[in-house]
Residue, then its C-alpha position, 0 to 999 in steps of 0.5 A: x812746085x809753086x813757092x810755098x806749097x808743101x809736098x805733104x799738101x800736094x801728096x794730099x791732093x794727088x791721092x784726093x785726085x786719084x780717089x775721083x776728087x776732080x776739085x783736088x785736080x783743080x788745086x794741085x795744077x797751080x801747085x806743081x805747074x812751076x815744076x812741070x814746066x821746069x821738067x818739059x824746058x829740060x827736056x826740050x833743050x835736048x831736042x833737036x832745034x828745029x823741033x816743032x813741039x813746044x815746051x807747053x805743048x808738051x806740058x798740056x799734053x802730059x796733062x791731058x794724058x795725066x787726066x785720062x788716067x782713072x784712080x791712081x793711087x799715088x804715092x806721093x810727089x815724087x811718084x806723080x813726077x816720076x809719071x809726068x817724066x815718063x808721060x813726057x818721054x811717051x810723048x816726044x818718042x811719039x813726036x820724033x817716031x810721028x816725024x820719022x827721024x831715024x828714017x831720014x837718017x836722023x839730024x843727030x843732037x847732043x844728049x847730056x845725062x847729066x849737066x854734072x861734068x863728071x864723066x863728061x857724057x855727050x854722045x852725038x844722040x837723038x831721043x829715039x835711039x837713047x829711047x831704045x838704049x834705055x828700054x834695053x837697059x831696063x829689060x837688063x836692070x829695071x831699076x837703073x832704067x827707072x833712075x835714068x827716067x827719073x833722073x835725065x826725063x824727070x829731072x828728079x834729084x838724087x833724093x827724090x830718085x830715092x824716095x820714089x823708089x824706095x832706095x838709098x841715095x847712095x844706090x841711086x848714084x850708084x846706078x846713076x854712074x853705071x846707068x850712064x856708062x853703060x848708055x853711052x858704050x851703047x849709044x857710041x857702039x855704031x860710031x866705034x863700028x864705023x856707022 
């Protein structure tokens, strides 16, 4: 979010946007820019490096997306960041299924789930098997995808997690640690089985 902007006026002008107020859209771009380029470097230092999409690439076409979208009603900033993240890993599951990687036999990168070195989680990963581990994950626990997403893909604080979901910070780290521990004895499951 740009220096000085308020989440009151960005919470403001996303429902003004999300009412047919194309001028809110105009204002709120500059405001919450900052913080989408911020969320789409995030994710594309996880990308494999020779990746073609580019980090404003993705941040344009989660706009474009975000634009096509007619009378939302958003809740708040942490609501529309919860979208732009999920905007943006639709797009680079798209992107890396459009190149067909695991058809090839993948070109595996490092996924971190948390740049916190508490559990140490670095499974030899790649976005579209940590993309169907997650879909899983929420067709078990809806909430506990949505904090991954919002968490990993968003890059949402704890309290931002909460307040968009309406919890308590303490349930959002509590399904952050359980989350990931079940994510990686997912991801790690081929290689323990000799794969």
């Amino acid at each position: 979010m740009r220096p000085g902007a308020s989440s009151n006026e960005v919470t403001l002008l996303l429902r003004a946007w999300g009412e047919g107020d194309a001028e809110a859209l105009e204002r709120l771009t500059p405001l919450v820019y900052q913080e989408l380029h911020r969320i789409a470097r995030g994710y594309m230092r996880k990308e494999r490096p020779d990746n073609t999409l580019q980090t404003t690439a993705l941040i344009n076409e989660a706009y474009v997306r975000l634009v096509d979208v007619r009378k939302v009603n958003w809740h708040d900033r942490a609501h529309f960041f919860a979208v732009c993240a999920r905007a943006m890993r639709r797009i680079l599951v798209d992107h890396a299924r459009s190149r067909g990687y695991l058809k090839r036999g993948g070109g595996k990168t490092c996924v971190q789930l948390d740049g916190v070195a508490e559990p140490n989680w670095t499974p030899d990963s790649n976005i579209l098997e940590l993309d169907d581990a997650l879909n899983r994950l929420s067709e078990l626990d809806p909430r506990k995808g949505k904090v991954v997403e919002l968490r990993f893909f968003g890059g949402l604080s704890v309290d931002e997690t909460a307040e968009a979901l309406g919890i308590s910070p303490e349930t959002v780290m509590r399904d952050w640690k359980l989350a990931r521990a079940w994510l990686f004895r997912e991801l790690t499951a081929d290689q323990r089985h000799g794969e």
